[in-house]
VOBA-1610 file (N, C-alpha, C; in pm, whole numbers, padded with zeros to 5 digits, always signed):
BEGIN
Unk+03093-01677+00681Unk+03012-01798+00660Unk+02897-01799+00760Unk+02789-01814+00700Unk+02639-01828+00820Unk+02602-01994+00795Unk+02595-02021+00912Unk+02546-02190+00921Unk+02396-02203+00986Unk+02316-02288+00957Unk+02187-02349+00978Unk+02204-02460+01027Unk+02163-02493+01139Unk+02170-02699+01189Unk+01994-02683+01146Unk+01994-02833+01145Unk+01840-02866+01122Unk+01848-03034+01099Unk+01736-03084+01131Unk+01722-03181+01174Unk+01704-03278+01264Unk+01719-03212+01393Unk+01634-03241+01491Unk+01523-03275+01498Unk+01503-03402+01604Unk+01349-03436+01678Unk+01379-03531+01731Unk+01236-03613+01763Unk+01225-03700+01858Unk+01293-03827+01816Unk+01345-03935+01903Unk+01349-04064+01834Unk+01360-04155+01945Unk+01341-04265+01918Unk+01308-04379+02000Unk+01476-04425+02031Unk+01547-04487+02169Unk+01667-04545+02167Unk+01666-04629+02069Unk+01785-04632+02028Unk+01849-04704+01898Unk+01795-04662+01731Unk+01753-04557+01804Unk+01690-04555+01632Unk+01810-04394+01546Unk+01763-04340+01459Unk+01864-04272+01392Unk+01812-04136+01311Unk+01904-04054+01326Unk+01873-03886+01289Unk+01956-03887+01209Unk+01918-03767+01109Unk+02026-03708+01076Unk+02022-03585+01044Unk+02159-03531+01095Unk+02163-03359+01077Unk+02188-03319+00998Unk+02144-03181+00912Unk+02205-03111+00862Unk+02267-02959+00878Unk+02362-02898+00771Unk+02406-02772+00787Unk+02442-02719+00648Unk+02374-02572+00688Unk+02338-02552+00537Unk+02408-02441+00568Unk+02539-02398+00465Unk+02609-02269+00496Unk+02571-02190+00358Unk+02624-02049+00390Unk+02619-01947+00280Unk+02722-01906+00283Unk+02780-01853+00169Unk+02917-01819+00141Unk+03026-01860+00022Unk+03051-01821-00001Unk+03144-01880-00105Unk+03294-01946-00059Unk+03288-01926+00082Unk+03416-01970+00121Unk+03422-02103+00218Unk+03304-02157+00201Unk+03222-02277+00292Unk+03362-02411+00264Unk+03416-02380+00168Unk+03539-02528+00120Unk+03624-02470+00181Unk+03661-02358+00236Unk+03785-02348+00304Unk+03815-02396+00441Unk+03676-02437+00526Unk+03671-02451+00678Unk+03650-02578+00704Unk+03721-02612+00808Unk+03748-02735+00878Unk+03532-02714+00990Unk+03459-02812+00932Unk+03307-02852+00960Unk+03298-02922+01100Unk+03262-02849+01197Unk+03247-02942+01313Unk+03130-02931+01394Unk+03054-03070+01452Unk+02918-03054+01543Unk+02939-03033+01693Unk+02892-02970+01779Unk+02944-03022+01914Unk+02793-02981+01942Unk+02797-03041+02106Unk+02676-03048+02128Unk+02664-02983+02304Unk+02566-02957+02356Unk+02571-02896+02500Unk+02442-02925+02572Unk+02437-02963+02672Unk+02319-02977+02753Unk+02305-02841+02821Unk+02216-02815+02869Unk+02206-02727+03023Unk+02320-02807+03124Unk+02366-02687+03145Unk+02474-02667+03273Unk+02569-02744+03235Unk+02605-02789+03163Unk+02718-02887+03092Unk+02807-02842+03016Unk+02917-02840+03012Unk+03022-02846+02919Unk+02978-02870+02758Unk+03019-02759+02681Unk+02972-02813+02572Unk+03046-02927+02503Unk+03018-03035+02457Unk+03132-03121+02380Unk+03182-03168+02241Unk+03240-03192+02219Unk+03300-03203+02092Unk+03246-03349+02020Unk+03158-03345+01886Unk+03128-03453+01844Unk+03203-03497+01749Unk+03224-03442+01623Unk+03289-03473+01512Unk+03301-03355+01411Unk+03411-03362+01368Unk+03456-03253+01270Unk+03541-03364+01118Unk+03512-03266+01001Unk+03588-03316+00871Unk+03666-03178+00830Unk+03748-03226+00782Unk+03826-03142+00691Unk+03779-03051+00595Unk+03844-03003+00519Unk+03787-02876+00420Unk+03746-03015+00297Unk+03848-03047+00278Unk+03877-03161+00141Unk+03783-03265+00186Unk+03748-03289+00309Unk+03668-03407+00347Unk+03764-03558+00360Unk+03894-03485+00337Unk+04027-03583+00383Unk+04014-03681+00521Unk+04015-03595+00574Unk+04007-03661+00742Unk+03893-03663+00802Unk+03808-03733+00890Unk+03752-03736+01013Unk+03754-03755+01120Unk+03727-03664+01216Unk+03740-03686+01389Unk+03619-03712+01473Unk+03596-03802+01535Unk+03505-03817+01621Unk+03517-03822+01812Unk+03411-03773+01866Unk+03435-03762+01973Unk+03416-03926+02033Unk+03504-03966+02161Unk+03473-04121+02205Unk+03330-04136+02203Unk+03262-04037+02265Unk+03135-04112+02293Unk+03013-04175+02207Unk+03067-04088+02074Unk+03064-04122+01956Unk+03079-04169+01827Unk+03206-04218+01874Unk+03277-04282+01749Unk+03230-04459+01717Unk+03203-04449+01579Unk+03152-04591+01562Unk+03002-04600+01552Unk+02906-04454+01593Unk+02801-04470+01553Unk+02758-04366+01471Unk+02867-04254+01482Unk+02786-04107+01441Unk+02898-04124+01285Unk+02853-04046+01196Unk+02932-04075+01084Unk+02927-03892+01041Unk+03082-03816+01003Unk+03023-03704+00933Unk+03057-03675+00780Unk+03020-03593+00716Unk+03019-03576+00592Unk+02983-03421+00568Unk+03068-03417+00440Unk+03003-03285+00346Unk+02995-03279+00223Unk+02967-03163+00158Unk+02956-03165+00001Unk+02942-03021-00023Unk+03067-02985-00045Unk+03110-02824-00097Unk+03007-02749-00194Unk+03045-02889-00307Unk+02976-02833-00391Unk+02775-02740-00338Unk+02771-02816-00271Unk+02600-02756-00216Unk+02687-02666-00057Unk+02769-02674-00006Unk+02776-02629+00091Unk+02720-02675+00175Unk+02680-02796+00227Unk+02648-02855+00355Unk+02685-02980+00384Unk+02715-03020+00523Unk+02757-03130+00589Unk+02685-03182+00652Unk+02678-03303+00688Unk+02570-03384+00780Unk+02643-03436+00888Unk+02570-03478+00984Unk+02579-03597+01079Unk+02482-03662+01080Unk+02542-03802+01039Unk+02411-03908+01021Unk+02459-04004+01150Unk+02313-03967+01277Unk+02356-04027+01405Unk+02261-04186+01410Unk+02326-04275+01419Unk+02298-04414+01452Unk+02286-04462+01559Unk+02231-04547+01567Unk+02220-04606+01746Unk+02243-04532+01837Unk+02114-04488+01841Unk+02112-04329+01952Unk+02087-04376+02070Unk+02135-04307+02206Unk+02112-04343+02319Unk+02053-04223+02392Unk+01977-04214+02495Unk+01929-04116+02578Unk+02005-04009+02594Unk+02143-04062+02634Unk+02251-03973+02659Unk+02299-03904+02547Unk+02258-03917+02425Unk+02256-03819+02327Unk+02154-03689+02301Unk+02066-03705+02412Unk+01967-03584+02409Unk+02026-03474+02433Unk+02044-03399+02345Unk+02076-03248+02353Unk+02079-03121+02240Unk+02103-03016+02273Unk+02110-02968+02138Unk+02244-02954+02060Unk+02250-02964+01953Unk+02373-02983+01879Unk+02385-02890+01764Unk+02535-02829+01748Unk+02570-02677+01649Unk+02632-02751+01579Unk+02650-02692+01450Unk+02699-02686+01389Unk+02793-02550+01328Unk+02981-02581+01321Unk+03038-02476+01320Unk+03154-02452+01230Unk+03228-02371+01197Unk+03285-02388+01109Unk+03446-02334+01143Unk+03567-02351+01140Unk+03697-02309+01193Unk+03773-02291+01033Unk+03874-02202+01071Unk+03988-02246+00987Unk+04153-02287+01061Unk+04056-02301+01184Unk+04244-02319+01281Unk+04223-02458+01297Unk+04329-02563+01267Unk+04348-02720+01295Unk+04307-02770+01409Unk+04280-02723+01511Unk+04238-02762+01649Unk+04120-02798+01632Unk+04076-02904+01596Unk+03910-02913+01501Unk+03841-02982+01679Unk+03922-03011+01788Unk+03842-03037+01876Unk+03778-02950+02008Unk+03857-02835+01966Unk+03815-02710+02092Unk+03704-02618+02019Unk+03622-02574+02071Unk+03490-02512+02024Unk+03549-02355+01982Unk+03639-02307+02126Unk+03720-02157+02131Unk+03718-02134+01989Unk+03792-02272+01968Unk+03891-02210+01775Unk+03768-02214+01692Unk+03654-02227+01693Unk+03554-02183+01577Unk+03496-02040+01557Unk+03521-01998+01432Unk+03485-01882+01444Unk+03334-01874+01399Unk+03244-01972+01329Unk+03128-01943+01254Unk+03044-02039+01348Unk+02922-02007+01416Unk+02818-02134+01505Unk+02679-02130+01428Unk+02627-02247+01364Unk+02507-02207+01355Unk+02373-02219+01475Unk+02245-02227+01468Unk+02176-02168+01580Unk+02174-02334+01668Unk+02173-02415+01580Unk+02124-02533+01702Unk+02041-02605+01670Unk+02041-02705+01684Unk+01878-02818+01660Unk+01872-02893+01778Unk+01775-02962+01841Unk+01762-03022+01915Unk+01739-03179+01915Unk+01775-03240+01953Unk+01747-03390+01944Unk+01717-03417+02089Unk+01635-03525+02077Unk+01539-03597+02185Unk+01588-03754+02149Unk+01640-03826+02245Unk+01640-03970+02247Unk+01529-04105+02345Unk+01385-04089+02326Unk+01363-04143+02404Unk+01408-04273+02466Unk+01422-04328+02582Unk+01386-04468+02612Unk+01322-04587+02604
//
């Protein structure tokens, strides 16, 4: 599976992005979809992941309640539609793809796409 993030740019606090990820493959419904995100010198972290079926969703605390995720097999891509953005959301953010249940450790992904960047101004 090859993944694309896109959707990145600038935005004003409180205002709203949204990402996408555009995979290739025919096996894009089999993998558990997850975003995480990393600053410079930082830990990368875990934002939100869905299921293959789109059954379940997980969100990371710092995010939960504003970031929402989604997919659609049929086209092969998932979003994160981010809401009430804060500064502290400036970073760049992957998009990745697993088939091991651990949908919150980055290790267990085997597919990353390149990255988009988001900017939250003040």
């Amino acid at each position: 599976v090859q993944l694309q993030a896109s959707g990145g740019g600038l935005v004003q606090a409180g205002g709203s992005l949204r990402l996408s990820c555009a995979a290739s493959g025919r096996t894009f419904s089999w993998y558990t979809l997850g975003w995480f995100r990393q600053a410079p010198e930082k830990e990368r972290e875990f934002v939100a992941a869905i299921s293959s079926t789109s059954e379940r969703t997980y969100y990371g605390d710092s995010v939960k309640g504003r970031f929402t995720i989604s997919r659609d097999n049929a086209k092969n891509t998932a979003s994160l539609q981010m809401n009430s953005l804060k500064p502290d959301d400036t970073t760049v953010y992957y998009c990745a793809a697993t088939a091991s249940g651990t949908y919150y450790r980055g290790i267990e992904y085997d597919y990353w796409g390149q990255g988009t960047l988001v900017t939250v101004s003040s």
